[in-house]
C-alpha positions as CSV (number, residue, x, y, z in Angstrom):
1,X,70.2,31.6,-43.9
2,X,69.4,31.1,-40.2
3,X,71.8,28.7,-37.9
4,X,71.2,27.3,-34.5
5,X,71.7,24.2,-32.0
6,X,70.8,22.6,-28.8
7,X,72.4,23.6,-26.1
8,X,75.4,21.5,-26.0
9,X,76.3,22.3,-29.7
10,X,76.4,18.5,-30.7
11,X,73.2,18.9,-33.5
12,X,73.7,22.2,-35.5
13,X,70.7,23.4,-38.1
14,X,70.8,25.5,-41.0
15,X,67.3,26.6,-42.7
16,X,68.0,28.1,-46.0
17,X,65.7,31.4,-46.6
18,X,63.1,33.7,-44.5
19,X,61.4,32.2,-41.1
20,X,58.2,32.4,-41.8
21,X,56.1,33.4,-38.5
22,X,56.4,30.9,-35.3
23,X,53.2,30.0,-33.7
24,X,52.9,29.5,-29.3
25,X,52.0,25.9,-28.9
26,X,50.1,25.6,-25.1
27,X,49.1,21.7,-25.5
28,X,49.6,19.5,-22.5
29,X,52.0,17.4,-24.4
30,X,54.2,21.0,-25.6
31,X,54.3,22.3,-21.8
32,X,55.6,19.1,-20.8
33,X,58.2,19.0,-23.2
34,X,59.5,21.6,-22.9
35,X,58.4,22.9,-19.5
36,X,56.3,26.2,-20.8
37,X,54.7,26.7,-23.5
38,X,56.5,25.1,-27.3
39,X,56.9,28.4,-29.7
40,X,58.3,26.6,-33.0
41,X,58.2,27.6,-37.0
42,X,57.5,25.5,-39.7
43,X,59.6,25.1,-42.4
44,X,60.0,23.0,-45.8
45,X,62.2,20.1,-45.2
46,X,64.2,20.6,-48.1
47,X,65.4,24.3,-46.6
48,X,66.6,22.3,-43.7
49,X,70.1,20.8,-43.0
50,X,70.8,18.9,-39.8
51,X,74.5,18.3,-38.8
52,X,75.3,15.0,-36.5
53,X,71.6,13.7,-36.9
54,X,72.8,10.5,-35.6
55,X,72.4,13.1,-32.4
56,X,68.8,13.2,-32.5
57,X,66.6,11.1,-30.8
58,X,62.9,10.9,-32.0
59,X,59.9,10.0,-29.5
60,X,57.3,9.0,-31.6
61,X,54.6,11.7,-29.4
62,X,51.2,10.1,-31.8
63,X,50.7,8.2,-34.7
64,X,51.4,11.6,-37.0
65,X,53.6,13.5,-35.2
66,X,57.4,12.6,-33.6
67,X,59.3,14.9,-31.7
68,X,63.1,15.4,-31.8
69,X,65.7,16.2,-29.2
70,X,69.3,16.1,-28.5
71,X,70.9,12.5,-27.2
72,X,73.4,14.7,-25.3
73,X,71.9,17.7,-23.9
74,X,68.4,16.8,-24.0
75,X,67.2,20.5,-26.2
76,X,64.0,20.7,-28.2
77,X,64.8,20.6,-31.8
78,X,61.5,19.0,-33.4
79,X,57.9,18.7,-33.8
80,X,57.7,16.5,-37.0
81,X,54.6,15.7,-38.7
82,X,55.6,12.3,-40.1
83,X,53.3,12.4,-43.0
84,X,53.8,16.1,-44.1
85,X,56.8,17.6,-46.3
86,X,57.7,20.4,-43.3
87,X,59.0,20.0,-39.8
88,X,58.7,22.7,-37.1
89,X,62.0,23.5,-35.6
90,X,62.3,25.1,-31.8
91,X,62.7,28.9,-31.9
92,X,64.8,28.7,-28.8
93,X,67.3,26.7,-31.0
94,X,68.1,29.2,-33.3
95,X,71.5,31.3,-32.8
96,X,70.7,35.3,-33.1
97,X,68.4,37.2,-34.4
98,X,65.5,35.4,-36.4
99,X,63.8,38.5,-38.5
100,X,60.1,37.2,-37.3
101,X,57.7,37.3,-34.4
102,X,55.1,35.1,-32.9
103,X,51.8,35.0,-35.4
104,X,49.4,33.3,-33.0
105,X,48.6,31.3,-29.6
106,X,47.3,27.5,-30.6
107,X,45.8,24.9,-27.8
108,X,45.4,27.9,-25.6
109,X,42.4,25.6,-24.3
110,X,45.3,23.0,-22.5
111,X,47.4,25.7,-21.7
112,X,49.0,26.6,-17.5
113,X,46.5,28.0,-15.1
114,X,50.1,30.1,-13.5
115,X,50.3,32.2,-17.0
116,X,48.1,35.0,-19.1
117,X,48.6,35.6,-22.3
118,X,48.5,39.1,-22.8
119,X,50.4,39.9,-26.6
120,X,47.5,40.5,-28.3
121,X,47.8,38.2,-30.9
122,X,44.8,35.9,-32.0
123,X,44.3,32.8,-29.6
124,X,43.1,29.5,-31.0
125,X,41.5,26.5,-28.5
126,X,42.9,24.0,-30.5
């Protein structure tokens, strides 16, 4: 069981089970979100419980994907692929210790010219 919020505390999570490993988004559309680079994990939705939805406010990013975030504090919760059975929750949302680490780099193609990544771990363009 893994519980988080934003940073106001008015949407809690709970994700039932293991994290599996998060990936490091570097789209344009991730860095402007959230003002780096997104690092989120996808997980089923049925292993995920959202307290005060009514909380969350969805821009709809492209015609598959939405992205939540809090009414009140303005946190990164979600990247939701609308037509998929999973949604990819913020790492940075989650209270404590998670038990995983970051699996890859994605859209390292769009990613900051003021950064290097230098983990080690593989590095997709897309």
């Amino acid at each position: 069981m893994h519980k988080g919020s934003c940073l106001c505390g008015a949407v809690r999570i709970t994700v039932s089970g293991n994290l599996p490993k998060p990936n490091a988004c570097h789209c344009r559309a991730c860095r402007k979100q959230t003002g780096h680079y997104g690092a989120s994990v996808d997980v089923p939705r049925s292993s995920l419980s959202v307290e005060n939805e009514d909380m969350v406010r969805w821009y709809q990013s492209s015609d598959k994907v939405r992205r939540g975030f809090c009414c009140a504090c303005g946190s990164t919760l979600f990247w939701d692929p609308v037509h998929h059975d999973w949604t990819a929750i913020a790492m940075g949302a989650f209270d404590g210790s998670t038990g995983t680490s970051l699996s890859m780099h994605i859209f390292v193609s769009e990613k900051g010219d003021y950064y290097e990544i230098a983990d080690g771990l593989p590095q997709n363009s897309r």
